[in-house]
C-alpha positions in Angstrom: 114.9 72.6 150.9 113.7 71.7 147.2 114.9 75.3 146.3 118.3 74.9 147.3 118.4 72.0 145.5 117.4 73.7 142.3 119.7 76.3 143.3 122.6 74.0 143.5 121.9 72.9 140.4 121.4 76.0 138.5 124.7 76.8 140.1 126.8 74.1 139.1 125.2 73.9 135.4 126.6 77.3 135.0 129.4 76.8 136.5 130.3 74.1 134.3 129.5 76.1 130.8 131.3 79.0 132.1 134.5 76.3 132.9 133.8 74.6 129.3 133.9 78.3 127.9 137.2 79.6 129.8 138.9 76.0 128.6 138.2 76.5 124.9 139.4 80.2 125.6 142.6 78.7 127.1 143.2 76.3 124.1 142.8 79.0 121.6 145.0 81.7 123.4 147.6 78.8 124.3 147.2 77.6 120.7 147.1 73.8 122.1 144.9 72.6 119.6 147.4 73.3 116.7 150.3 72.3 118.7 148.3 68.7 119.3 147.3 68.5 115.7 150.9 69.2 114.4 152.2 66.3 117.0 149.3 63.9 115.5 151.0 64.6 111.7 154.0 64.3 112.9 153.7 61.1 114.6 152.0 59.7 111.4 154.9 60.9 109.5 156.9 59.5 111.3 154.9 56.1 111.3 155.2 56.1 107.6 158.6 56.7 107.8 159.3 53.5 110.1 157.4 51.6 108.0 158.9 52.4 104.9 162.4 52.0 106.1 161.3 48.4 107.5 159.8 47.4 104.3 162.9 48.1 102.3 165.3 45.8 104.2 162.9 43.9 107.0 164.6 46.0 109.7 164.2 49.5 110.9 167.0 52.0 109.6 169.1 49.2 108.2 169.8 50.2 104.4 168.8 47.1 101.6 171.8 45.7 101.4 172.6 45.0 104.1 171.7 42.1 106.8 172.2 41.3 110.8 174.7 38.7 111.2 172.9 35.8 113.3 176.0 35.1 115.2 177.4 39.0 116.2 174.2 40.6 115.1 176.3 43.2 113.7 175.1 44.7 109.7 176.8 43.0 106.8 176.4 42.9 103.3 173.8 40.3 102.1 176.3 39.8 98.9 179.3 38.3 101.3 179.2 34.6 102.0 181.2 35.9 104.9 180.5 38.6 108.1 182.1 41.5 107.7 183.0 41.7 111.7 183.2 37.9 113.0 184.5 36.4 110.2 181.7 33.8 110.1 180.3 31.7 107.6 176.1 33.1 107.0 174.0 30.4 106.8 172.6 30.2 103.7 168.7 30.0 104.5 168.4 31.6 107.5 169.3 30.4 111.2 
């Protein structure tokens, strides 16, 4: 009984390096290691991107000259006392 134990054992330990061997394989042929390291750059990119963009005007994708209109929350240019879309008055230090 203790030797099939140790058997088992033996068994499964190989097992498992030749599964850990066949998955690297896989990865290398399948080339997902590049392809998860080229996402990972990407996304960073990306990031920086977003962040940039957002520390120009204080909101994503909206160029530095322009503002969100509290009341239609359409863009507008900061220079007009007036929205561009509602006709509005902008507060003059925030909402």
């Amino acid at each position: 009984m203790k030797e099939l134990i140790g058997y088992f054992f033996v068994v499964f330990f190989i097992s498992f390096i030749i599964f850990l061997i066949l998955r690297e394989l896989n990865c290398w042929y399948w080339k997902i290691n590049e392809i998860v390291t080229l996402l990972n750059n990407i996304q960073g990119n990306l990031q920086k991107l977003a962040s940039a963009q957002e520390g120009e005007s204080g909101t994503p994708g909206l160029p530095p000259d322009k503002e969100i209109c509290p009341f239609c929350k359409e863009p507008s240019l900061k220079a007009n006392i007036k929205c561009e879309v509602c006709g509005k008055e902008k507060p003059l230090f925030g909402v």
